[in-house]
NUGUKE-56877 format. One record per residue: residue in three letters; x, y, z of N, C-alpha, C in turn. Coordinates in steps of 0.2 Angstrom, whole numbers, padded with zeros to 4 digits, always signed. Example, Ala and Ser with C-alpha at 12.3 -4.5 7.8 and 13.67 -1.06 7.14 Angstrom:
ALA+0066-0028+0039+0062-0022+0039+0066-0016+0039;SER+0064-0011+0035+0068-0005+0036+0064+0000+0039;
This chain:
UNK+0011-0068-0103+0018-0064-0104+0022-0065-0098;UNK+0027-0067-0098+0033-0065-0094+0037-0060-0092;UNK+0036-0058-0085+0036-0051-0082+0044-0050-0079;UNK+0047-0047-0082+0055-0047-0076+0054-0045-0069;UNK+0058-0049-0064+0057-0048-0060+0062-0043-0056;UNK+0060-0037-0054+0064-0032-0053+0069-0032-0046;UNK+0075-0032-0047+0080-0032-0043+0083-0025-0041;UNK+0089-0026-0035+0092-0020-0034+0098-0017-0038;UNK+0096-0021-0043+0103-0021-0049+0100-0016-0056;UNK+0092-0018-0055+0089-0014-0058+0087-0005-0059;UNK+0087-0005-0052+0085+0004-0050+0084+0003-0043;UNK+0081+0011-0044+0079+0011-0033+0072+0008-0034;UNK+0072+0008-0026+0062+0008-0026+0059+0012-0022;UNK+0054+0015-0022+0052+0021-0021+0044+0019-0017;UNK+0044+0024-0010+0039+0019-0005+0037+0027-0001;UNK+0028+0029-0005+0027+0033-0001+0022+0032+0007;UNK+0023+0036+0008+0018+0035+0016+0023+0030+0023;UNK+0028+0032+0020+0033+0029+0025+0036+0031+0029;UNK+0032+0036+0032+0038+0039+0038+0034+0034+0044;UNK+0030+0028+0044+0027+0025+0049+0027+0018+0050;UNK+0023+0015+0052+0019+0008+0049+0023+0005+0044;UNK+0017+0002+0040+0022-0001+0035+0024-0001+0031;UNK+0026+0005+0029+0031+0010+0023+0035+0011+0028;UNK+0036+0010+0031+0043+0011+0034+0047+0004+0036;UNK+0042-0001+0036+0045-0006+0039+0047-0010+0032;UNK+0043-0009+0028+0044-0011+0022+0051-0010+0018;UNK+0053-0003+0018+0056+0001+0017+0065-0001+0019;UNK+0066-0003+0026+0070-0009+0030+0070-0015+0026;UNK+0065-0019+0026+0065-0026+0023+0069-0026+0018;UNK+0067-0019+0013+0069-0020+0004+0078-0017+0007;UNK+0077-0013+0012+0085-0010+0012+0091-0018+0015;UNK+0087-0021+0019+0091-0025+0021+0093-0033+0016;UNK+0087-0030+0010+0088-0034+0005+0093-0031+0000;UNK+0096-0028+0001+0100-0023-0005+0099-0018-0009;UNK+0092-0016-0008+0089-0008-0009+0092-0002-0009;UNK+0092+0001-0014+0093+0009-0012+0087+0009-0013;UNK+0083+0013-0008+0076+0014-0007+0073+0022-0003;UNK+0069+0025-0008+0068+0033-0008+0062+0033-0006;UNK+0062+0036+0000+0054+0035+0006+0052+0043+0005;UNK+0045+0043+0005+0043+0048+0004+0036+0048+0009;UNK+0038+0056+0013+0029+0057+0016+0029+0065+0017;UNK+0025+0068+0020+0025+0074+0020+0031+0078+0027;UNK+0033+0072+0031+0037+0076+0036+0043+0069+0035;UNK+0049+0079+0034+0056+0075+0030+0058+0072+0037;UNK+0058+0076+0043+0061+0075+0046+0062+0068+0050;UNK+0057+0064+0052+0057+0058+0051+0056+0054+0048;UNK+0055+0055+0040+0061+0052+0036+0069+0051+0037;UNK+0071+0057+0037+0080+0054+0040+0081+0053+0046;UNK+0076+0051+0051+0077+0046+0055+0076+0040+0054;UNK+0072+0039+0046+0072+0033+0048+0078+0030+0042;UNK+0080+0033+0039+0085+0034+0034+0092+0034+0037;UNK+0093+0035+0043+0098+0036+0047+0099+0029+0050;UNK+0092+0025+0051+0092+0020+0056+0096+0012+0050;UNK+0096+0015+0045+0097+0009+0039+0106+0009+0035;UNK+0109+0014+0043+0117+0014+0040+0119+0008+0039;UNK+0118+0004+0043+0121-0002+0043+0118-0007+0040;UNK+0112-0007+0034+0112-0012+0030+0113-0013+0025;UNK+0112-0020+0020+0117-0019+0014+0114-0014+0007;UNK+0110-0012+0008+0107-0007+0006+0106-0002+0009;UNK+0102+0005+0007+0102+0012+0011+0095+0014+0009;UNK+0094+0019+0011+0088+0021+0012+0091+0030+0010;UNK+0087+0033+0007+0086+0041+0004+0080+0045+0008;UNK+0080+0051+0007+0074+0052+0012+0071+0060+0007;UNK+0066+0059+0005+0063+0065+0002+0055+0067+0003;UNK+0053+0072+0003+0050+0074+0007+0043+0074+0000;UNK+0037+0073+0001+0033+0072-0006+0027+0069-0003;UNK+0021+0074-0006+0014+0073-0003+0010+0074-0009;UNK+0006+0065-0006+0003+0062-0014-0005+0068-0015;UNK-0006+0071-0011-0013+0072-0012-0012+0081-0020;UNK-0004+0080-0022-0003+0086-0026+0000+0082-0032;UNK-0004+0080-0038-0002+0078-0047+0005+0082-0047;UNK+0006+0087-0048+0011+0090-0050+0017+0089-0045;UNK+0017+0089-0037+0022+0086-0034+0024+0081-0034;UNK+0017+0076-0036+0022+0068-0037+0027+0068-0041;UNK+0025+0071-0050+0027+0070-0055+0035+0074-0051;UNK+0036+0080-0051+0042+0082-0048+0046+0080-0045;UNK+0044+0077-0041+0047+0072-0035+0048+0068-0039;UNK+0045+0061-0044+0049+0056-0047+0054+0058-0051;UNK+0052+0065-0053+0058+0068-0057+0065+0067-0055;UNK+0063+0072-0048+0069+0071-0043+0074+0066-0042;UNK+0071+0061-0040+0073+0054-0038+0076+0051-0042;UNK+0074+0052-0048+0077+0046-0055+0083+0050-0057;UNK+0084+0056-0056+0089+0064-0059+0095+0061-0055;UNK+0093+0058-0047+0099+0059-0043+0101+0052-0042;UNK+0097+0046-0041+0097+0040-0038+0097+0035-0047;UNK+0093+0035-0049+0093+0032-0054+0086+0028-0056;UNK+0083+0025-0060+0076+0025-0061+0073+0020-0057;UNK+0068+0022-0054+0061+0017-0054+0062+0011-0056;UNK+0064+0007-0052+0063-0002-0053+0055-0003-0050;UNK+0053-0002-0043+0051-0006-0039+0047+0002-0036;UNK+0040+0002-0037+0036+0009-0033+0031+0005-0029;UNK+0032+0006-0022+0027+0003-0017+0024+0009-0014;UNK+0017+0010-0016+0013+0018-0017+0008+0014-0012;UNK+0010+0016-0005+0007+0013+0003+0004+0020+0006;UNK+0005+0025+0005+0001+0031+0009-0004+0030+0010;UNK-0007+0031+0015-0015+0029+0018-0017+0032+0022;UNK-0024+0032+0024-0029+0034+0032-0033+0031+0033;UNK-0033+0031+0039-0039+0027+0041-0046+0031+0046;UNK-0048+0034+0042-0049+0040+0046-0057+0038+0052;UNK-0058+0041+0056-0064+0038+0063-0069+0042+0060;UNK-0074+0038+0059-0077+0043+0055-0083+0046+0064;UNK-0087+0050+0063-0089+0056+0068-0096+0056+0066;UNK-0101+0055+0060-0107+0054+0061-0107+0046+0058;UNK-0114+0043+0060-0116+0037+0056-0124+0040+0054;UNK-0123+0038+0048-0120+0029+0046-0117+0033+0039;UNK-0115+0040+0036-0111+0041+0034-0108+0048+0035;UNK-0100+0048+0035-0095+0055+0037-0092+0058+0032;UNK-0097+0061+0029-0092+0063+0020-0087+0066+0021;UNK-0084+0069+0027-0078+0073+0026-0074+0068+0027;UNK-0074+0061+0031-0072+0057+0034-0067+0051+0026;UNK-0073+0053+0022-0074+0048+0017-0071+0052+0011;UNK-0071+0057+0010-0069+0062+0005-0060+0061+0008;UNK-0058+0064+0013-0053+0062+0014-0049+0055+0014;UNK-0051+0050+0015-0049+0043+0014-0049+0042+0008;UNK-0054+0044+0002-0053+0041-0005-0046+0046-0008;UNK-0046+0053-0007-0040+0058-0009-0032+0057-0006;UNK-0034+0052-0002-0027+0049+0002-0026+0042-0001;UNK-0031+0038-0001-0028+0031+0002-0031+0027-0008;UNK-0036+0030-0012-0037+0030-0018-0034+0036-0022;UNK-0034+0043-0024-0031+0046-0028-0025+0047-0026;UNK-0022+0046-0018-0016+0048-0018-0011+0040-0022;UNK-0013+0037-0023-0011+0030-0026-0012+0031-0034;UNK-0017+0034-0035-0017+0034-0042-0013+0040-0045;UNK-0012+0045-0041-0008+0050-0044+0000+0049-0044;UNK+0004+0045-0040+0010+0040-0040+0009+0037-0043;UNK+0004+0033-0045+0004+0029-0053+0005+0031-0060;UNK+0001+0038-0059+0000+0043-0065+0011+0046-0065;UNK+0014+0047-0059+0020+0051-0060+0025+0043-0060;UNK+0024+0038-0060+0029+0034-0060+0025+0029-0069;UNK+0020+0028-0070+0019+0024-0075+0023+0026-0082;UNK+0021+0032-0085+0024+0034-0090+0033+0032-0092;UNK+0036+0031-0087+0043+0032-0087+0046+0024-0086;UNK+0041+0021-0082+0042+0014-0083+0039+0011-0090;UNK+0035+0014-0093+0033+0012-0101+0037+0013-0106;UNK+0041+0019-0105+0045+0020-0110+0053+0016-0108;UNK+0054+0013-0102+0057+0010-0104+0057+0000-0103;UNK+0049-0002-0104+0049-0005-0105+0048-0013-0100;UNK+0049-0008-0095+0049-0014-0087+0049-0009-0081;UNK+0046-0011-0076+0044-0010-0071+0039-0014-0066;UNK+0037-0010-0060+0036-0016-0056+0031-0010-0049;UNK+0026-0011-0049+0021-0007-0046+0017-0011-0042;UNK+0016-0010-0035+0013-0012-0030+0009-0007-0024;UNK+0001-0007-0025-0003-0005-0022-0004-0005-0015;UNK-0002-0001-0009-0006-0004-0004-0012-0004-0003;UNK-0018-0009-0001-0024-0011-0002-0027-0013+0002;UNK-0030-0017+0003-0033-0021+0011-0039-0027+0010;UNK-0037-0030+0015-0043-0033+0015-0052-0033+0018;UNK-0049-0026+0020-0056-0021+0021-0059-0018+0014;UNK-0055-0020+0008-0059-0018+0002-0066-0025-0001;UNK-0064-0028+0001-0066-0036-0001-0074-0035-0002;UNK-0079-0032+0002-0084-0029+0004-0086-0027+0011;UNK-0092-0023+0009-0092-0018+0014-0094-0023+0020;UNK-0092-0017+0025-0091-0018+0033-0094-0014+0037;UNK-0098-0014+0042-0102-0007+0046-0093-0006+0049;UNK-0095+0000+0051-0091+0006+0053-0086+0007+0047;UNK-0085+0004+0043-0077+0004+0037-0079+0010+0033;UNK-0084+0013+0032-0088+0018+0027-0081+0018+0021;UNK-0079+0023+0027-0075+0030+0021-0068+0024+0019;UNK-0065+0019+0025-0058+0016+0024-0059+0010+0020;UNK-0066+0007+0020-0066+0002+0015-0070+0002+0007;UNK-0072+0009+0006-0074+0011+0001-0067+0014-0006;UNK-0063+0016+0002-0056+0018-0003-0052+0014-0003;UNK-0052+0010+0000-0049+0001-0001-0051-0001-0007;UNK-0058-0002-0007-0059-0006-0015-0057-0003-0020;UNK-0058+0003-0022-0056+0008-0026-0051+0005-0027;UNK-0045+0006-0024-0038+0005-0024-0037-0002-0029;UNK-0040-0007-0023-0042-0015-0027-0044-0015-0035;UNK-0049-0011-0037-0052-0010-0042-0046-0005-0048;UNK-0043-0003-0046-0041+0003-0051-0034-0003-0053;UNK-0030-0008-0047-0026-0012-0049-0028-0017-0056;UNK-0035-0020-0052-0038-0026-0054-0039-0022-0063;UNK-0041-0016-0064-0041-0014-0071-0034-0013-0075;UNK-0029-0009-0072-0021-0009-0075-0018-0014-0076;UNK-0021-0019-0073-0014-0026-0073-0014-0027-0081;UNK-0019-0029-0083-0018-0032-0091-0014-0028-0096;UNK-0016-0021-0095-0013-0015-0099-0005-0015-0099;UNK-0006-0015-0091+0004-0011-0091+0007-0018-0091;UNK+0004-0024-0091+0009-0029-0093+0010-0028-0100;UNK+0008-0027-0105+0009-0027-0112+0016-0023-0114;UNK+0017-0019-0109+0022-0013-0109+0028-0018-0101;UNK+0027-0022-0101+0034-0027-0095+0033-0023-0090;UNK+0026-0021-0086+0026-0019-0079+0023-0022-0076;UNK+0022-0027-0071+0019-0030-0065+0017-0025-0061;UNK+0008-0026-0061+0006-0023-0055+0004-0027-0051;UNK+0005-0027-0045+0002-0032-0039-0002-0025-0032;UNK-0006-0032-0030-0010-0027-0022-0006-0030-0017;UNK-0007-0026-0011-0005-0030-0005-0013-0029-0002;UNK-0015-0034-0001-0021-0032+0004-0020-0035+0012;UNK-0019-0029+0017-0017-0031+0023-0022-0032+0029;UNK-0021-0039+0033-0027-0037+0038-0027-0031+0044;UNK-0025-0034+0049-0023-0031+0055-0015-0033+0057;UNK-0014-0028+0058-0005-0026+0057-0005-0021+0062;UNK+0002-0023+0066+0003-0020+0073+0007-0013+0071;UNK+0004-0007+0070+0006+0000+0068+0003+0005+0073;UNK+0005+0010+0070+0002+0017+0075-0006+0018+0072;UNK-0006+0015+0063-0014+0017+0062-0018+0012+0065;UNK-0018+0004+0070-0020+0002+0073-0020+0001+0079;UNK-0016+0004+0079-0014+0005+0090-0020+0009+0092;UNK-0021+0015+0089-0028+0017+0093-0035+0014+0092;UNK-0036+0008+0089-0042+0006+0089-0041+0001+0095;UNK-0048-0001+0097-0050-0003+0103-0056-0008+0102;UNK-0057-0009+0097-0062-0017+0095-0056-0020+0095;UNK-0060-0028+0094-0056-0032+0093-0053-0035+0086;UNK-0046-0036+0085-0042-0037+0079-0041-0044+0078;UNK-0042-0050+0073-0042-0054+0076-0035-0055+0070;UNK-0031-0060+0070-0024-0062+0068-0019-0056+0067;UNK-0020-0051+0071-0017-0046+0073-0009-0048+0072;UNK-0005-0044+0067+0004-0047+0065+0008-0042+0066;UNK+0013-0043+0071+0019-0038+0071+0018-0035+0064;UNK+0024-0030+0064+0023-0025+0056+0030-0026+0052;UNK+0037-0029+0059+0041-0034+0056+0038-0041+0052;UNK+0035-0041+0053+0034-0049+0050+0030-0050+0043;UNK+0024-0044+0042+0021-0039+0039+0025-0041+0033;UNK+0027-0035+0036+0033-0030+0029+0038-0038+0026;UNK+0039-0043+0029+0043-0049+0027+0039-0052+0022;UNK+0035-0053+0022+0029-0058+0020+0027-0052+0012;UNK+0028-0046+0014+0024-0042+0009+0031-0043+0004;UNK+0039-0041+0006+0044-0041-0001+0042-0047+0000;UNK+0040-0053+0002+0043-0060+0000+0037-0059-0006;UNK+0032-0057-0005+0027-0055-0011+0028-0052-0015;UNK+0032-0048-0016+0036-0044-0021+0039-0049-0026;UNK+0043-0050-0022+0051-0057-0025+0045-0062-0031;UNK+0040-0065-0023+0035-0071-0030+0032-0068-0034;UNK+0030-0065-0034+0024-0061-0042+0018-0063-0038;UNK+0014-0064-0044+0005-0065-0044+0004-0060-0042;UNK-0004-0057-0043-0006-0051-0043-0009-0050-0035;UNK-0011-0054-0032-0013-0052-0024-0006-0054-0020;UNK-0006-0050-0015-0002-0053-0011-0008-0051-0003;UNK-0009-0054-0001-0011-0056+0007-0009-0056+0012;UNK-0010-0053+0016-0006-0053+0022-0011-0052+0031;UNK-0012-0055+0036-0012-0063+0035-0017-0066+0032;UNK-0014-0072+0028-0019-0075+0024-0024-0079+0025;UNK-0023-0082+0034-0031-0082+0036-0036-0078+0038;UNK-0035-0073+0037-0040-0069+0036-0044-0067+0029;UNK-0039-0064+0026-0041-0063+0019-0045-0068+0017;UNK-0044-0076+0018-0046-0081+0016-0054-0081+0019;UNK-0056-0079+0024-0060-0078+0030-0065-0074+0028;UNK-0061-0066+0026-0066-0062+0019-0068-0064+0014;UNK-0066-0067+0010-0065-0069+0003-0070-0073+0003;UNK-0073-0081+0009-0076-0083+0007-0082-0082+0011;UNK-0082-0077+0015-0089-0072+0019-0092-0069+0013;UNK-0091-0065+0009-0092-0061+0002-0094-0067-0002;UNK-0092-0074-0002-0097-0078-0007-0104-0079-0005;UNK-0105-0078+0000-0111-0079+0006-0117-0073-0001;UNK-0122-0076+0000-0128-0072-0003-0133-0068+0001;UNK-0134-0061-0001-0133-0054+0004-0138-0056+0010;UNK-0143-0059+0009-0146-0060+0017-0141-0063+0023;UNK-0136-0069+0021-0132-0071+0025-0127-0066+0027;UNK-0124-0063+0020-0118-0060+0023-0120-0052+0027;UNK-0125-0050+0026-0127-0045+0032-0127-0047+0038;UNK-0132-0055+0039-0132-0055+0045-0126-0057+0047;UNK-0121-0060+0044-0115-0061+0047-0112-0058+0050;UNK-0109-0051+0044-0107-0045+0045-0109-0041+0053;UNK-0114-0043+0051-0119-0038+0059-0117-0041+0065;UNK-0118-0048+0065-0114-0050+0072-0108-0052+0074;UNK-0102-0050+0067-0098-0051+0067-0096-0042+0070;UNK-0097-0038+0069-0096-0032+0068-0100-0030+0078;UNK-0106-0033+0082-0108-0031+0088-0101-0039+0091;UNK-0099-0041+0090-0095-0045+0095-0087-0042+0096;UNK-0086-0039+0086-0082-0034+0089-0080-0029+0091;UNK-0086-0026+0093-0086-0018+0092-0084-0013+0088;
């Protein structure tokens, strides 16, 4: 099936977990691409700094305030958004945690938190933007995901468990909400130069500005297919570590994991 490819002529786009990283940078890339673009995270305030910082390009940036871990706030907040701005073309549902986990070898509160953020909080922007993209027929929906979902990873418990999810919950909707002219795609991201990376202190390896990131990611938007990768030798590096048969990929894991802390 033949999916429209949603432009700024079409509606806004709507990007939450953006008051940071790469919801905010992404959020720049699509404004600078012609966007009106409605950022949401749970502190407004800088939101309209970062909404302020987008005077001058040929698109604009909106700033409203909306916290995914509440069903009935999303749904209102889309309400909101479409009342004032106009509909939902383009939903890049990026809010995430990556939270440190405190026992090993598992941290439920650690892991409880990262799936109600980084999976529910994604499903429930799904649930407040899908219906309304159905009934009119097209739309355009992008997950951020990672490629820490790809399989498990010592120390990743709680952030690669909510990764997969994420990967999985896409990997299930594509075929449905195409039949209804919605395109859903994943971003799976490696290591990206942000605030939720700056505090780690292993090593990162193809580690990518978040300008560069967020370029790569609309440019993933604009081509279609359902993954978009970023960077892609990694991903590729995961991808084929995971075909590895579990005796090998443990051990790999394992010593891939004491080299880098």
């Amino acid at each position: 099936m033949s999916l429209p490819r949603m432009q700024p002529k079409d509606g806004v786009a709507w990007i939450t977990g953006a008051s940071s990283g790469i919801g905010e940078a992404v959020a720049l890339e699509l404004a600078e691409r012609g966007w009106t673009v409605a950022i949401t995270a749970r502190r407004l305030d800088l939101l309209e700094v970062i909404a302020d910082s987008a005077a001058d390009l040929p698109g604009r940036i909106v700033a409203h305030a909306g916290d995914v871990t509440d069903a009935a706030a999303m749904r209102a907040l889309v309400e909101g958004i479409e009342s004032v701005h106009g509909p939902i073309a383009l939903a890049f549902l990026n809010a995430g945690i990556a939270p440190k986990s405190k026992t090993e070898p598992l941290d439920l509160a650690a892991l409880e938190a990262a799936v109600d953020i980084n999976l529910l909080g994604a499903a429930r922007g799904l649930a407040a933007v899908l219906e309304r993209m159905k009934q009119r027929g097209r739309g355009h929906i992008v997950v951020n995901a990672s490629v820490a979902g790809y399989g498990g990873l010592p120390g990743a418990v709680a952030y690669g468990t909510s990764k997969a999810g994420a990967i999985y919950l896409c990997e299930s909707l594509k075929p449905g909400c195409e039949k209804f002219g919605i395109r859903v795609q994943v971003l799976n991201l490696g290591f990206i130069d942000t605030p939720m990376t700056q505090k780690h202190e292993y090593l990162m390896p193809f580690l990518m500005p978040v300008e560069e990131a967020a370029r790569r990611a609309v440019d993933g938007f604009e081509r279609g297919g359902f993954e978009i990768a970023v960077p892609r030798r990694m991903a590729w590096g995961l991808k084929l570590l995971n075909l590895l048969p579990y005796p090998l990929y443990f051990r790999a894991v394992t010593r891939l994991s004491r080299r880098g802390g």
